[in-house]
C-alpha atoms as a printed R data frame, in Angstrom:
    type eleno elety resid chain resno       x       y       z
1   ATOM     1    CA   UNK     A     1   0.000   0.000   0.000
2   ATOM     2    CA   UNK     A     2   1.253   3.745  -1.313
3   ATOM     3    CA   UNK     A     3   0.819   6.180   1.606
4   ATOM     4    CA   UNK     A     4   1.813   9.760   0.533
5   ATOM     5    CA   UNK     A     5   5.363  10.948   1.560
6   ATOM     6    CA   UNK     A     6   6.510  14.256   3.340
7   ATOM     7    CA   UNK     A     7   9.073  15.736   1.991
8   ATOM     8    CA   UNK     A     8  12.575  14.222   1.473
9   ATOM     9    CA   UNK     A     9  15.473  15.595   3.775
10  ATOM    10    CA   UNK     A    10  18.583  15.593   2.224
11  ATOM    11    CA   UNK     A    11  21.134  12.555   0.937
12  ATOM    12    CA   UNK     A    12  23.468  10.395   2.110
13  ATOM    13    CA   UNK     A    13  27.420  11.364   1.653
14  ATOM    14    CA   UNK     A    14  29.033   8.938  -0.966
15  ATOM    15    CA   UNK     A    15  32.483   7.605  -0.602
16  ATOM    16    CA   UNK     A    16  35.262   7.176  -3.286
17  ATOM    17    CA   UNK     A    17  35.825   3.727  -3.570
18  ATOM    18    CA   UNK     A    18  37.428   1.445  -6.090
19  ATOM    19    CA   UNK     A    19  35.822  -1.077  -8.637
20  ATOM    20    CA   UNK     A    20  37.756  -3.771  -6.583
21  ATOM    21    CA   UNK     A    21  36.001  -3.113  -3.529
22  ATOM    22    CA   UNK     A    22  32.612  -2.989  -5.001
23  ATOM    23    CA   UNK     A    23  33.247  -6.316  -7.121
24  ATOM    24    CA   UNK     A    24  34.437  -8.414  -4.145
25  ATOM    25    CA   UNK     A    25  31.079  -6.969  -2.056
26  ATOM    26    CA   UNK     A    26  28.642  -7.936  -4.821
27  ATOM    27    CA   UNK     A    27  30.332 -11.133  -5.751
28  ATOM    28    CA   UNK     A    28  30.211 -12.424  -2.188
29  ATOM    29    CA   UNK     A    29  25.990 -12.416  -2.709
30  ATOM    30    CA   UNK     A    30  24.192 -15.039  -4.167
31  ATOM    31    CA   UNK     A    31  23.502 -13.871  -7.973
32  ATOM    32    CA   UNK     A    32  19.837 -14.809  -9.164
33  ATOM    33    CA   UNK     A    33  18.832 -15.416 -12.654
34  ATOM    34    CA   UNK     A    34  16.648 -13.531 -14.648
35  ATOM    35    CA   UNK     A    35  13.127 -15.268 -14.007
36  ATOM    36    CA   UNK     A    36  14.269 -17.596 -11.647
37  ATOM    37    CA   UNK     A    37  10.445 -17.447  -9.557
38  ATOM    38    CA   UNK     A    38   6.983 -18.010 -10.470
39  ATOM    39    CA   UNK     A    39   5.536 -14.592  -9.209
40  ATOM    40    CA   UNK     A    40   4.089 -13.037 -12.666
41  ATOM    41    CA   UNK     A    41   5.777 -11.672 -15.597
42  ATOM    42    CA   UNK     A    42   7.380  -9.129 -13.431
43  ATOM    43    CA   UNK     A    43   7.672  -5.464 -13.760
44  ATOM    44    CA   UNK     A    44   8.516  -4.161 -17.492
45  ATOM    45    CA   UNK     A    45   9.421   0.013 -18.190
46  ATOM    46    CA   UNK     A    46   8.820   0.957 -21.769
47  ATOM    47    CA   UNK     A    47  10.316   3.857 -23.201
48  ATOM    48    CA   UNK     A    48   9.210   6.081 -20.176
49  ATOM    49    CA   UNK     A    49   9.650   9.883 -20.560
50  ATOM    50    CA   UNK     A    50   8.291  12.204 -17.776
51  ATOM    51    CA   UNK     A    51   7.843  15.709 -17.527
52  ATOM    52    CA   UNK     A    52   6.942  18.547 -14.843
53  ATOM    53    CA   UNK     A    53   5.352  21.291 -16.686
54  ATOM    54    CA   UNK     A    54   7.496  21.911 -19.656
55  ATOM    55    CA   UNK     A    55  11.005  20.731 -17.762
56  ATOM    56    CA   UNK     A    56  11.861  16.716 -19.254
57  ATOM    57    CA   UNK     A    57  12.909  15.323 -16.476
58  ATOM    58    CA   UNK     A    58  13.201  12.004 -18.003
59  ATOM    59    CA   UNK     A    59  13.911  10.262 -21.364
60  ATOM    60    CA   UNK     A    60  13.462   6.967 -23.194
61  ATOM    61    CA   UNK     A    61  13.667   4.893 -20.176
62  ATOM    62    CA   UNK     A    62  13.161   1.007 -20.624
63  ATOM    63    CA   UNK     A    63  13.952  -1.301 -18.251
64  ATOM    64    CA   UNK     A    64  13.318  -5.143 -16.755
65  ATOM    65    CA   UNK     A    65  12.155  -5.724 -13.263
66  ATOM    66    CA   UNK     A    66  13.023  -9.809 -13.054
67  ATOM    67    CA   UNK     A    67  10.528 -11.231 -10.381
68  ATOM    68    CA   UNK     A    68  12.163 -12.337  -6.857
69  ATOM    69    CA   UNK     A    69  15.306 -10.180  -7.666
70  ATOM    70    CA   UNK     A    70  16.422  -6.416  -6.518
71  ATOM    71    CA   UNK     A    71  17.163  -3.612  -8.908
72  ATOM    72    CA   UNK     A    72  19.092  -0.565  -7.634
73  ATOM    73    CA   UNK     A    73  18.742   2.659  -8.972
74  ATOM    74    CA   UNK     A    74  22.138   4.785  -8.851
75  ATOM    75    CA   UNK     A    75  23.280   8.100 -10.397
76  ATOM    76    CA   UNK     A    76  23.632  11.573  -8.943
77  ATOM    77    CA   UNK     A    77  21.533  14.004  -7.670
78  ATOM    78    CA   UNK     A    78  18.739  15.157 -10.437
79  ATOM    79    CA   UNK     A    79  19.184  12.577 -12.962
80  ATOM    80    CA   UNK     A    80  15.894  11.063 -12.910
81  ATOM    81    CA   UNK     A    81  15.976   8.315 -10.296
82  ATOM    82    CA   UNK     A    82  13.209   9.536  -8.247
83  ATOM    83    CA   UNK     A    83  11.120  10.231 -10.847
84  ATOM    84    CA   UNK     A    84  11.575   7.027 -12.244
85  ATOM    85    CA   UNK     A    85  10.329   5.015  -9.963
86  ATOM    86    CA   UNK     A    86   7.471   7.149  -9.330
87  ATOM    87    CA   UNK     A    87   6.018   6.404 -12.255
88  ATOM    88    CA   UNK     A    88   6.261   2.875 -11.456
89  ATOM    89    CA   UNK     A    89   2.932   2.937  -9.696
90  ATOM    90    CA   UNK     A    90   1.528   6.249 -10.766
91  ATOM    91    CA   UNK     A    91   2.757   8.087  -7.765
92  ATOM    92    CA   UNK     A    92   4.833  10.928 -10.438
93  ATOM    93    CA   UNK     A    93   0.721  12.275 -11.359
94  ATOM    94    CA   UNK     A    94   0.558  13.389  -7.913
95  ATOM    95    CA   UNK     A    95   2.106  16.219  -8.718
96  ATOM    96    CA   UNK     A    96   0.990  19.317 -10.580
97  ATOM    97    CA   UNK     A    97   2.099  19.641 -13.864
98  ATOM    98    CA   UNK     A    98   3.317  16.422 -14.231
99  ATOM    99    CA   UNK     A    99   3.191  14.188 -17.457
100 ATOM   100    CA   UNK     A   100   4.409  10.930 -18.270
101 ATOM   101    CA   UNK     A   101   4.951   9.098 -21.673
102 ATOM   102    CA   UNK     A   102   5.623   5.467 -22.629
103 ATOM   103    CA   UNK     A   103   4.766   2.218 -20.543
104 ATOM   104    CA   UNK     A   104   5.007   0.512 -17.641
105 ATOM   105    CA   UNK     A   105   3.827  -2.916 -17.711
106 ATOM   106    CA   UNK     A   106   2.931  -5.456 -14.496
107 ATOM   107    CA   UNK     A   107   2.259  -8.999 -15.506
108 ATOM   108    CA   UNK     A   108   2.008  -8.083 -18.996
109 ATOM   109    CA   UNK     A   109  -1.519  -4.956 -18.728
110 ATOM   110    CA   UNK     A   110   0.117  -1.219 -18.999
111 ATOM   111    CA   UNK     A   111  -0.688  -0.100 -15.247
112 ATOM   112    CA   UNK     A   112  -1.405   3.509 -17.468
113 ATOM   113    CA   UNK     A   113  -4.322   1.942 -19.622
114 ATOM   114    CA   UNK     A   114  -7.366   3.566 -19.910
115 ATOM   115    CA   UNK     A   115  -9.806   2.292 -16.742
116 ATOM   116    CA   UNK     A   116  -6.891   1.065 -14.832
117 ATOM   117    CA   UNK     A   117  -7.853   0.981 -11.113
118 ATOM   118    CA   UNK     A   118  -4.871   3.231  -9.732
119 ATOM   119    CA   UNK     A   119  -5.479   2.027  -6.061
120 ATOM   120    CA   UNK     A   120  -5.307  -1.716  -7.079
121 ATOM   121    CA   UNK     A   121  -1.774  -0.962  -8.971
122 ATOM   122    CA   UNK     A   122  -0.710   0.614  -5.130
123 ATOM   123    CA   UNK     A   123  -1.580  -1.995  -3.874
124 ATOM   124    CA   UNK     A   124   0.175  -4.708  -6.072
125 ATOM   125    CA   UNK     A   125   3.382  -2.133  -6.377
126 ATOM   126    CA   UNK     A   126   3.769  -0.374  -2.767
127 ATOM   127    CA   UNK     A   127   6.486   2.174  -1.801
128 ATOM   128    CA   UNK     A   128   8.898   2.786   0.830
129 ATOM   129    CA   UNK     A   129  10.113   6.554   1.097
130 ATOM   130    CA   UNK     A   130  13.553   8.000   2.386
131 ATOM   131    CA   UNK     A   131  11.294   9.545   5.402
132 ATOM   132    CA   UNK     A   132   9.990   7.375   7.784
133 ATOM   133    CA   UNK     A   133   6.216   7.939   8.198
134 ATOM   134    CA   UNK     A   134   4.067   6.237   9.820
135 ATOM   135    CA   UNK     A   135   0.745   7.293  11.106
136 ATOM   136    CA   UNK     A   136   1.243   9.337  14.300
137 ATOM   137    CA   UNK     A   137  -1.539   8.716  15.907
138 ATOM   138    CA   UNK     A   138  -1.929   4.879  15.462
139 ATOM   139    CA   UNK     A   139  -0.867   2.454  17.227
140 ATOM   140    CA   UNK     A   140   2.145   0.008  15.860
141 ATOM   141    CA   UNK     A   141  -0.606  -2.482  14.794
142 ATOM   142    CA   UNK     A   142  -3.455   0.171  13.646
143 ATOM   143    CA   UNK     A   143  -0.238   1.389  11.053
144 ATOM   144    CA   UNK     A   144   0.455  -2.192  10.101
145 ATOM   145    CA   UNK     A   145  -2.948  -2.917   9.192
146 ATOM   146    CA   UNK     A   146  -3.933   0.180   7.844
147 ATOM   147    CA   UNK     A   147  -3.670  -0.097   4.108
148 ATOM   148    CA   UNK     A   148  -6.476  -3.073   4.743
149 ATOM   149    CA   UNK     A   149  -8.669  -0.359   5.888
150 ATOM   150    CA   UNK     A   150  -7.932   2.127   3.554
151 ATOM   151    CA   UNK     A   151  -8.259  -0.439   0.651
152 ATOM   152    CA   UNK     A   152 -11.307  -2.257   2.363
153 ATOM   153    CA   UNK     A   153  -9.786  -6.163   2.022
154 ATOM   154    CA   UNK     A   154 -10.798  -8.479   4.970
155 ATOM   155    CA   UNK     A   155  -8.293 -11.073   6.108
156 ATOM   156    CA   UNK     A   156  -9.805 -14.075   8.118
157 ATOM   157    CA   UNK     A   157  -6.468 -13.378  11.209
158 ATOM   158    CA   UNK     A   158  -5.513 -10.432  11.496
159 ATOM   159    CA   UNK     A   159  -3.590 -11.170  14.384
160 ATOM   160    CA   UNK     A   160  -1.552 -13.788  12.172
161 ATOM   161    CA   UNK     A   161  -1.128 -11.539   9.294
162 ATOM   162    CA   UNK     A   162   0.269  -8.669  12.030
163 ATOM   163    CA   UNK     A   163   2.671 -10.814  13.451
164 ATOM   164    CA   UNK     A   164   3.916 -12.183   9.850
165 ATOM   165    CA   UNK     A   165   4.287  -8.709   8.594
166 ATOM   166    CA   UNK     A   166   6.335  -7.145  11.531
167 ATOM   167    CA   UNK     A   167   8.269 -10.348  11.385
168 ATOM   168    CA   UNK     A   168   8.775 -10.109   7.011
169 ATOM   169    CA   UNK     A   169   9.811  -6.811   8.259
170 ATOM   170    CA   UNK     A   170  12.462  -8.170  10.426
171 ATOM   171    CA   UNK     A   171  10.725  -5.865  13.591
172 ATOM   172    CA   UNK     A   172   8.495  -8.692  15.287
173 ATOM   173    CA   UNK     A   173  11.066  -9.819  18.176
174 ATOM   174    CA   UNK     A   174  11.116  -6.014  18.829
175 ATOM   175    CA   UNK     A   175   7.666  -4.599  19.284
176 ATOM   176    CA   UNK     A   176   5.681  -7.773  20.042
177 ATOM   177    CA   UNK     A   177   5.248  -6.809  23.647
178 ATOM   178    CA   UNK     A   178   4.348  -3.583  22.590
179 ATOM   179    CA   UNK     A   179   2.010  -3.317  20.020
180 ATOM   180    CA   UNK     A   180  -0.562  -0.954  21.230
181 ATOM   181    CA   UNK     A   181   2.562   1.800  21.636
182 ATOM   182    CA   UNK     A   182   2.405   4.746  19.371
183 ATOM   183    CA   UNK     A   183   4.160   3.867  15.719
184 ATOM   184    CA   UNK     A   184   5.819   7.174  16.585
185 ATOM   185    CA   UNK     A   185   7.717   6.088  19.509
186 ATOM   186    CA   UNK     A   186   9.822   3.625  17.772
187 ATOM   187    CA   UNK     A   187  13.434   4.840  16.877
188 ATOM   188    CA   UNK     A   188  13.658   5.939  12.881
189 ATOM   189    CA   UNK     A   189  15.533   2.755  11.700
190 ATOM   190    CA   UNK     A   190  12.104   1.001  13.026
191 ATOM   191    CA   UNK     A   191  10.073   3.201  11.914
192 ATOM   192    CA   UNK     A   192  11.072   2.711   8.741
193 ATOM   193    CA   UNK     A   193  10.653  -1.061   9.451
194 ATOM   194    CA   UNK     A   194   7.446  -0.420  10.261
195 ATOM   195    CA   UNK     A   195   6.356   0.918   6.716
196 ATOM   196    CA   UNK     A   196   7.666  -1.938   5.461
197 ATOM   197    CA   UNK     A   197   5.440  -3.698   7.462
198 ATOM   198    CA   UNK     A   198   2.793  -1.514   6.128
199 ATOM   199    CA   UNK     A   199   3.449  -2.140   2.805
200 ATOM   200    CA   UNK     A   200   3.676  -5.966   3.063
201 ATOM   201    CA   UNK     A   201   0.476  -5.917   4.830
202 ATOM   202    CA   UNK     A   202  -1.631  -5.982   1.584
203 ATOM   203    CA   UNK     A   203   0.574  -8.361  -0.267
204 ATOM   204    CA   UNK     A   204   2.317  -6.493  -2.845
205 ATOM   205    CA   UNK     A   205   4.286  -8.183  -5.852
206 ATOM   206    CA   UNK     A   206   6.351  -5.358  -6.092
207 ATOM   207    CA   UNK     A   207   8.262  -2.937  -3.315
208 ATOM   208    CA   UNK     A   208   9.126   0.490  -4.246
209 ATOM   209    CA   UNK     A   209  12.095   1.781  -1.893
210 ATOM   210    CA   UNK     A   210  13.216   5.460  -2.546
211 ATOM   211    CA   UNK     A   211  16.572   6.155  -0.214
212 ATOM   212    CA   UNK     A   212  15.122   4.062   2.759
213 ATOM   213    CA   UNK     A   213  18.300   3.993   4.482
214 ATOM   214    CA   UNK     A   214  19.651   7.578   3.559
215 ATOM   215    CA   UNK     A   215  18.093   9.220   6.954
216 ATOM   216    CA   UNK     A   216  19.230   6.343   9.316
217 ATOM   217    CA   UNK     A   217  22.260   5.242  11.480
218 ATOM   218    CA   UNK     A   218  24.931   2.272  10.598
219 ATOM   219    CA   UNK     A   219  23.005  -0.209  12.668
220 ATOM   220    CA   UNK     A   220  19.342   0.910  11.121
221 ATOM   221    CA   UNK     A   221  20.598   0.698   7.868
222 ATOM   222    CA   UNK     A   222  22.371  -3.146   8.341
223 ATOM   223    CA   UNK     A   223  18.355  -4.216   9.513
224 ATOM   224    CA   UNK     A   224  16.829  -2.966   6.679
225 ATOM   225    CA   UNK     A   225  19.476  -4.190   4.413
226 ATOM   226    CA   UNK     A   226  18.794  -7.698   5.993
227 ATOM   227    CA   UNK     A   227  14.637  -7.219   5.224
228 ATOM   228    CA   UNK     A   228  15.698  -6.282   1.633
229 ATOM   229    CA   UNK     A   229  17.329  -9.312   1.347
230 ATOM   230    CA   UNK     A   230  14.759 -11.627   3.105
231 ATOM   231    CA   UNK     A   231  11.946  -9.976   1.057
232 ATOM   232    CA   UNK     A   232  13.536 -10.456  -2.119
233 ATOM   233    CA   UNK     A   233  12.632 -14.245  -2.562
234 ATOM   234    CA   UNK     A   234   9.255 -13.361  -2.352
235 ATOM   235    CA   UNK     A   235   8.878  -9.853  -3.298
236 ATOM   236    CA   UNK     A   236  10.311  -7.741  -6.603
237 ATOM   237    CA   UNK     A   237  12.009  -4.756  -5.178
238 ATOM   238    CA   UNK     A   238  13.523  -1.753  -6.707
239 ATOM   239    CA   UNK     A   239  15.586   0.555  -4.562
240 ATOM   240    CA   UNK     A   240  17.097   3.947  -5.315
241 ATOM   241    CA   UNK     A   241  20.184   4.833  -3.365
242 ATOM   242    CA   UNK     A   242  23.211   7.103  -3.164
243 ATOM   243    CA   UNK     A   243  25.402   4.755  -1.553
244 ATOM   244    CA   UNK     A   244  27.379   2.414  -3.713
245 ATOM   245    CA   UNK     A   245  28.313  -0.203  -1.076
246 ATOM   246    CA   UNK     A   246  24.607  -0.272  -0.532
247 ATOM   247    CA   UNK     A   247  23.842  -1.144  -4.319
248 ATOM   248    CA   UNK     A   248  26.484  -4.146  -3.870
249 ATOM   249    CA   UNK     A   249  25.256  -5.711  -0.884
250 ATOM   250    CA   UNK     A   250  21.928  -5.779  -1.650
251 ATOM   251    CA   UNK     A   251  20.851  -5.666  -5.375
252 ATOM   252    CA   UNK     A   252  20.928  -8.423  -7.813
253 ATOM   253    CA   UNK     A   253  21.110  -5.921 -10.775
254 ATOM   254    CA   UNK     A   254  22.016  -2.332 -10.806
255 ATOM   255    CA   UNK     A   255  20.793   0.785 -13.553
256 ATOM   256    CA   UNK     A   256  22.973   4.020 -13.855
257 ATOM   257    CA   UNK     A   257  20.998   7.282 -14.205
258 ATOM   258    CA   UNK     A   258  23.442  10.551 -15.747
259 ATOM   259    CA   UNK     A   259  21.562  13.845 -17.106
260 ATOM   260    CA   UNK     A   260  24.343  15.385 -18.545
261 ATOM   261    CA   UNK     A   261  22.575  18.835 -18.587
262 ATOM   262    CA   UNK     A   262  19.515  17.413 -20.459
263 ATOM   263    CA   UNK     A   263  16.794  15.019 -19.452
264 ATOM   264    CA   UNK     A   264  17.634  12.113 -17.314
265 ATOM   265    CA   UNK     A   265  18.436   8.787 -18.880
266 ATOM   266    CA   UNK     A   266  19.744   5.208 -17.874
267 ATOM   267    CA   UNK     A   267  23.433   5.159 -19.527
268 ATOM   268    CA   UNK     A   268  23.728   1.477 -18.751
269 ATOM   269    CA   UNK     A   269  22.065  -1.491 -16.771
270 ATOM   270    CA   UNK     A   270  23.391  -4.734 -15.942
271 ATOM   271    CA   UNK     A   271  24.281  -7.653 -12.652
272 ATOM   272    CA   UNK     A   272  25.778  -5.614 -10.292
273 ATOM   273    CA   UNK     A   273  28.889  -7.488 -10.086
274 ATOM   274    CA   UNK     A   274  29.159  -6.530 -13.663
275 ATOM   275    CA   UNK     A   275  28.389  -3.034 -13.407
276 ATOM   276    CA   UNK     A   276  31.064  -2.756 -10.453
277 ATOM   277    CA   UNK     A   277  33.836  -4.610 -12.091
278 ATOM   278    CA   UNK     A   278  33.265  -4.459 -15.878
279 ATOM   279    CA   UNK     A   279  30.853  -1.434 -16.423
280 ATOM   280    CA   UNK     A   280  30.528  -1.171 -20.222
281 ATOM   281    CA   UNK     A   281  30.566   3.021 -20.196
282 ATOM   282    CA   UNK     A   282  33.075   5.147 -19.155
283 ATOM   283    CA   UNK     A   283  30.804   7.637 -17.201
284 ATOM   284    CA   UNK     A   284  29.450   4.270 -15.419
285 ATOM   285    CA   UNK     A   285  32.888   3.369 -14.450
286 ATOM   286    CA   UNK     A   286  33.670   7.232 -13.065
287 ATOM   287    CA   UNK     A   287  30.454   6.925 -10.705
288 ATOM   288    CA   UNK     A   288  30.691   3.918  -9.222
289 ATOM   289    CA   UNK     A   289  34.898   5.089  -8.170
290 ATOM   290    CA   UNK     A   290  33.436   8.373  -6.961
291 ATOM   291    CA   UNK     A   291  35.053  10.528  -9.756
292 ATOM   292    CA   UNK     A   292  32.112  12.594  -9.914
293 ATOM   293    CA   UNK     A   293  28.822  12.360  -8.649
């Protein structure tokens, strides 16, 4: 489930590294094949542009989202990520003035078709946001559960289905004694466990995560690293981040985003061991060392 974000606070401080480095932390995890689960035909981009007002943001953008696998999103700052992945499930026509072109395609129907129910593709395709926010006045449970409400689906337990989420979410052993506690108590790193929680609650085939980590400590980050990689045999997951050690550890394939003083574009996409060791373009290769960016 898609709950509207506040607005992002700044970005997380990169590090020059080497190609070496990044190789030997994305070759030490497990590398899945393209299509290697049955959950649907995946997630499919198709020559997306996007606009806001008459500024193109974003050009010509077609990517592969391979079911059961995560897809980081890297690049500096205003080269499209963001906006990318907003129009993944619609979110980018929240805002005034914007326009997309092209398609996006779940399980094979363009989620932009005419008569497309835009709260059914939330809830198949949910999002994470670099801001923590849960509901403040709900309890750790009411947030949990509250996309059910808001989308009106019954579940037989919801008691089960609460304790499976928070656990999915890798917060369960945590706030199990506590449920009835305000969702705003909890510290930011489980905060931002509990949207996860959130948006696992109404089973989504995708995950949308925009900078999750990029306002949290070392130790938040690590747990929500460890979800990513729990979720990811059962869940599609796309992630945008700013941190290139991130990208290794956790994504199966990574997509470089440059503007170059025009509209965004991907420059390159491939496994991330590949893109980290052997990146095909040389503005690729100057990224990922923290040349520029």
């Amino acid at each position: 489930m898609t709950i509207e974000p506040g607005e992002s606070q700044g970005e997380e401080m990169e590090t020059t590294t080497s190609k070496g480095s990044l190789s030997d932390i994305s070759a030490a995890r497990l590398q899945k094949q393209p299509g290697n689960s049955a959950l649907g035909v995946g997630l499919e981009a198709r020559g997306v542009h996007a606009w806001f007002g008459e500024k193109h943001a974003l050009a010509n953008v077609s990517l592969d989202f391979w079911p059961g696998t995560v897809t980081a999103l890297i690049g500096p700052s205003g080269c499209g990520k963001s906006t990318f992945i907003r129009t993944l499930n619609r979110m980018h026509e929240f805002i005034p003035g914007a326009a997309m072109a092209g398609e996006v395609l779940l399980n094979g129907e363009d989620i932009y078709a005419p008569g497309v129910d835009v709260t059914k593709i939330r809830l198949k395709v949910g999002m994470v946001f670099q801001k923590p926010n849960p509901f403040p006045s709900m309890t750790i449970a009411e947030n949990v559960l509250a996309g059910l409400k808001l989308a009106q689906l019954k579940v037989d337990n919801k008691g089960e289905l609460l304790e499976e989420c928070l656990e999915r979410a890798g917060l369960w052993s945590e706030v199990k004694d506590r449920l009835n506690t305000h969702g705003g108590a909890l510290s930011g790193g489980q905060q931002q466990r509990l949207c996860i929680a959130r948006a696992l609650a109404v089973r989504p085939q995708v995950l949308l995560m925009d900078e999750p980590c990029s306002a949290l400590d070392p130790g938040s980050t690590l747990r929500i690293e460890e979800t990513i990689s729990q979720l990811s045999s059962s869940v599609t997951i796309v992630i945008v981040t700013h941190n290139m050690q991130q990208a290794a550890r956790v994504s199966d394939y990574t997509a470089f985003f440059l503007s170059d003083g025009g509209p965004g574009q991907m420059i390159e996409v491939g496994s991330t061991n590949e893109m980290f060791s052997r990146p095909k373009d040389k503005r690729t290769e100057n990224y990922v060392t923290g040349r520029f960016g």
